[in-house]
N, C-alpha and C positions, 0 to 999 in steps of 0.2 A: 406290625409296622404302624407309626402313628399317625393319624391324618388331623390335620386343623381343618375345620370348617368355619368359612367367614361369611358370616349375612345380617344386616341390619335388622334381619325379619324375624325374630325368635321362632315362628312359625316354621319359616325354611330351612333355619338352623336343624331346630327337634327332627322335622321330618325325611331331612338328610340322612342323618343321624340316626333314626326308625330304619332306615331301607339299611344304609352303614352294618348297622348289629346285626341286622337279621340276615346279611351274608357271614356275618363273623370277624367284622371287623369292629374290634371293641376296644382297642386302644384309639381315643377320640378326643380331639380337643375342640372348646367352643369358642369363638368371637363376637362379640355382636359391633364390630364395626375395627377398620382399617389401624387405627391407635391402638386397640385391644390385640389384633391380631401380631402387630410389632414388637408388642411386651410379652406374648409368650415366644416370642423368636429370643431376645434378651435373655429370658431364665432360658433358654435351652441355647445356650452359646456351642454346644457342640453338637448341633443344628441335629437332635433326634426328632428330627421330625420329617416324613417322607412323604407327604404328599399336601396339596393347599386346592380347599376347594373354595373360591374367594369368588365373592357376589361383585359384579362388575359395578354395580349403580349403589355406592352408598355415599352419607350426608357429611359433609367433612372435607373429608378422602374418598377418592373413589377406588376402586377395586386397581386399577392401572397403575396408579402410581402408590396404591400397596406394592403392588406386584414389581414397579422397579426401585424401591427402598427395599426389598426382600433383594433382588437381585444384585443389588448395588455389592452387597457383602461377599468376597470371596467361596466363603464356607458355606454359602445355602443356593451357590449358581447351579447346580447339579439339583435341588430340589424343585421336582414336578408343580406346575399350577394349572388346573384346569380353571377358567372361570366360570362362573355360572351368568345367566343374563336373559331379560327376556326379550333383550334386542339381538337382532341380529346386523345393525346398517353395518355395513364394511368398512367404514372407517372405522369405528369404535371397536371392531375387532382387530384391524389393521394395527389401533396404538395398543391391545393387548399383546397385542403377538410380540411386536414390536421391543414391549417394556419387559417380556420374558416369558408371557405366558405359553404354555404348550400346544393346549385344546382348550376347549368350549365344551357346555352343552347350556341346553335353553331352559328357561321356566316354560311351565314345571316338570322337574327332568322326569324321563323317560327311563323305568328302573333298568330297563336291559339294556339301555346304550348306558347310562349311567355307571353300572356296575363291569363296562367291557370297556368303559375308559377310564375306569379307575382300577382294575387289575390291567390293563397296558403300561398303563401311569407307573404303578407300583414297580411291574416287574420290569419295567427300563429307569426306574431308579436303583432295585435291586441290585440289577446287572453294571450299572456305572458304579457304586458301591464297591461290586467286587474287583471292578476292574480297576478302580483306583488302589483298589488295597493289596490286588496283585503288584500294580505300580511302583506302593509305597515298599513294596518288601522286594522289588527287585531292585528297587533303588537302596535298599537298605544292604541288598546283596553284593549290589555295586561298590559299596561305599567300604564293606568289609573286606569285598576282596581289592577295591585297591590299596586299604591297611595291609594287606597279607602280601600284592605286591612291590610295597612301601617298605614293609616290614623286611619281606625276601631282599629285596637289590641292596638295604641296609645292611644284611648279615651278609650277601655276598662281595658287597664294600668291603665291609670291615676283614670275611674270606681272603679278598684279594689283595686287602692290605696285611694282614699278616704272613699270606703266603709270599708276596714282595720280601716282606722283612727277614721271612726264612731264609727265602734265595738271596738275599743280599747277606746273612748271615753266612751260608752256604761257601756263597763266592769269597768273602772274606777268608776264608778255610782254603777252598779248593780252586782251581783250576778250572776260568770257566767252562773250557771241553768237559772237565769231569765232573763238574757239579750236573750239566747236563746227564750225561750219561748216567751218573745217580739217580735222579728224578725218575729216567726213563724206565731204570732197572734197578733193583735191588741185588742183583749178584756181584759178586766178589771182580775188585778193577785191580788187575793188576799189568801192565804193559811194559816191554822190553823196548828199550833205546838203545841202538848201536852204537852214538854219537852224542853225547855231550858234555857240558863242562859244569865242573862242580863247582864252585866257589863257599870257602869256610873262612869265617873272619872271625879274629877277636880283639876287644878292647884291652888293651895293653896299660899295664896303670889302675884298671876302673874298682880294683880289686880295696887297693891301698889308698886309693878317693873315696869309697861307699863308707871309709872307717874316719875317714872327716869333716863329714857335710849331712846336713840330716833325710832322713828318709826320705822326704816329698821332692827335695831340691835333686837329693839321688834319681829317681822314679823319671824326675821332669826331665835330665839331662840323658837319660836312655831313652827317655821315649824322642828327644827330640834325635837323638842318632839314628834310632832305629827309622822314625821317621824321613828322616834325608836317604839311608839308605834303600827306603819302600820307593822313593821316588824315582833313584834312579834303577833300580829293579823295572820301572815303569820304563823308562826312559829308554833302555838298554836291553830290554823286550827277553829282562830274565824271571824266571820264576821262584820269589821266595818259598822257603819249605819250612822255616821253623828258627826260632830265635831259644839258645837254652843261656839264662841268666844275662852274659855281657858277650856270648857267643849268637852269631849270625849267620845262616847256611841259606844257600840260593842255586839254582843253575839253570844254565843255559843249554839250549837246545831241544827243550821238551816243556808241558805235554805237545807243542806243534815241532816236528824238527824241521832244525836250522841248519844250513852248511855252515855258516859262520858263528858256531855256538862259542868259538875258545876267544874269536873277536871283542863277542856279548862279552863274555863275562872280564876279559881283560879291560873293557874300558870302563866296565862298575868296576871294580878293582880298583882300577887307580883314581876314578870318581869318588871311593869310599876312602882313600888319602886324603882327598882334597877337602870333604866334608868335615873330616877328624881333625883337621889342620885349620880349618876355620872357628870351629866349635870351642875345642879344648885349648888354644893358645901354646900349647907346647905340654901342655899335664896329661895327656893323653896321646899313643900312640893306636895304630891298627897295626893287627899282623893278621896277614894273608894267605892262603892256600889254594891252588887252582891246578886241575888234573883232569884232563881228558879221556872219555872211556866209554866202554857200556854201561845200563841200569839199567836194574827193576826198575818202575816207578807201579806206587798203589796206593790203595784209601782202606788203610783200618778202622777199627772203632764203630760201635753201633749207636750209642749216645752221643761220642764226643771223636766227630770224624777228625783223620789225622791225612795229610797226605805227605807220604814220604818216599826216600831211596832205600833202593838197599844194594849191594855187590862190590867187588872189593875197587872200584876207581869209586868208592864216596868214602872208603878206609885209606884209600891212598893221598887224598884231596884235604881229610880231617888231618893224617901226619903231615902233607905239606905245612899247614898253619901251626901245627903244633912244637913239629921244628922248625919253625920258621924263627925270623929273625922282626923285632919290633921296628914297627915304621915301615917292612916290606912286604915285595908281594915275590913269595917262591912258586916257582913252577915244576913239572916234571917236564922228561924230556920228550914225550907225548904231546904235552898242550906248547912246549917249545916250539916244535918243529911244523907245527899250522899257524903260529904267530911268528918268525923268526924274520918273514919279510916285511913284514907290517909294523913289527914293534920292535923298540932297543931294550935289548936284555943285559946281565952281566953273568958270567957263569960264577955258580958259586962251588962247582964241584961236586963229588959223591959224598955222600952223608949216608950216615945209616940207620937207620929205617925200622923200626923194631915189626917184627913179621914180614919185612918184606927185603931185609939185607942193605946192602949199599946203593943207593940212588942216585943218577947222574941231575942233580937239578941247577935252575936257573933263576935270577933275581928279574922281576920285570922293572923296568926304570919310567919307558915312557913309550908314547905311541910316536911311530917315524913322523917327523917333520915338525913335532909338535914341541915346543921350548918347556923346555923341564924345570 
């Protein structure tokens, strides 16, 4: 460790310095006065220097106000001064203390208190040393781990923002009951409904339009159908299941069931007139299918989930539309006869049916009360 020694007295200097070695302290710097002692604090700007043994009484400067020009500097407040002096009046030790100094001792020192206040000295600068550098590295420790918990909330951001976009991904698919229940469980969803209504729509015309308008104009004017029809699926609290080309499938009463599933879906029904009749001006008709019954309802697909029906009232529901008649909505005599007081129908007779024979169905017109 290295110690400056500061005395105007080259005599007190060397003989400082005599006792200094001959304990083993051989890293030694000399002063002979307060300016001298300042300029090696300058070349050691990162103050290697641990202890200051400064003559209180020199010509100039006196040892004091060495002692708080040394202190004055951030980086050398932690460095020890003892002063040396051959007064002791209390005041002049009073402005030592005062300007930074630690200890005293007197001319001419005493080698055994000399030497036990100068390993004090040492080893309470030592010991601040370490303790700052523990300081510096638990502050350094601080600083990286609040990078690390900077770093983490970042990636669990960015975690919870893509798992949002999964699940909004998710629900765009499926049923927000079942998207849940996905999450929860990876096993196989498959649920039976006793109750509800199918609804099968197709765009009538869009076949023999897509062959005279170009692609983008085609794309924009199904997605704006399909659109109106998403809305009132919202509105009418039915559940889309899948759109094939210029075909649109929906129903009501699942996955939460409804008593009034053939309600739902007869008033999108006839809401899916009203939009087609807004939209296409007369170049485009809807023709309609709607049939009440049991389903499977479930979620295939391990990459690309699907949620779909299956059992023969969504066979029955796809022939109503498909025999159906452009610009109507056919019914069976099932989804009739839970609609028959609520809504004006017209019979249109037995038809028949390919797998399932002659079928007594019915045209829906309008909902009772409502001007057609």
């Amino acid at each position: 460790m290295t110690i400056l020694i500061v005395d105007d007295s080259s005599t007190q200097r060397l003989a400082l310095a005599a006792l200094l070695e001959d304990e083993g302290y051989t890293d030694l710097l000399l002063a002979g006065s307060a300016a001298e002692a300042l300029h090696h604090f300058k070349q050691n700007e990162r103050c290697c220097i641990d202890l200051v043994l400064m003559d209180l009484h020199m010509p100039l400067m006196n040892g004091i106000e060495a002692c708080r020009q040394i202190k004055a500097v951030e980086a050398r407040r932690d460095i020890p001064i003892i002063m040396v002096t051959s007064s002791t009046e209390t005041e002049d030790l009073q402005l030592a203390f005062t300007a930074g100094a630690m200890d005293y001792i007197t001319k001419p020192p005493n080698e055994v208190e000399l030497l036990a206040r100068v390993r004090s000295a040492l080893k309470l600068k030592h010991e601040t040393d370490q303790r700052k550098a523990r300081e510096r590295d638990m502050q350094q420790l601080n600083q990286q781990l609040e990078q690390v918990l900077i770093d983490l909330a970042d990636k669990h951001k960015m975690l919870m923002h893509e798992q949002e976009k999964s699940e909004r991904l998710l629900l765009n698919i499926l049923p927000k009951p079942v998207a849940h229940r996905l999450k929860q469980s990876p096993e196989i969803i498959a649920d039976h409904f006793e109750a509800v209504t199918v609804l099968f729509a197709d765009i009538v015309g869009f076949t023999t339009l897509s062959a005279q308008i170009g692609p983008e104009e085609l794309v924009k004017l199904l997605n704006d159908i399909f659109s109106r029809f998403d809305g009132l699926a919202d509105r009418y609290g039915l559940e889309k299941i899948k759109t094939i080309g210029d075909a649109y499938m929906a129903v009501a009463g699942l996955p939460m069931p409804r008593s009034d599933h053939a309600a739902a879906a007869a008033e999108m029904a006839l809401g899916m007139q009203r939009e087609i009749a807004a939209i296409a001006m007369g170049q485009l008709q809807v023709r309609i299918g709607l049939h009440s019954g049991p389903v499977v309802a479930g979620v295939i697909g391990k990459k690309k989930f699907s949620y779909d029906l299956w059992g023969d009232t969504v066979n029955t529901a796809s022939r109503m539309e498909s025999h159906g008649l452009a610009g109507q909505i056919q019914v069976t005599q099932a989804t009739y006869e839970s609609l028959q007081h609520t809504f004006l129908f017209e019979p249109r007779g037995a038809i028949s049916v390919k797998g399932k024979g002659e079928l007594l169905t019915y045209l829906l017109m309008a909902k009772q009360g409502v001007a057609v």
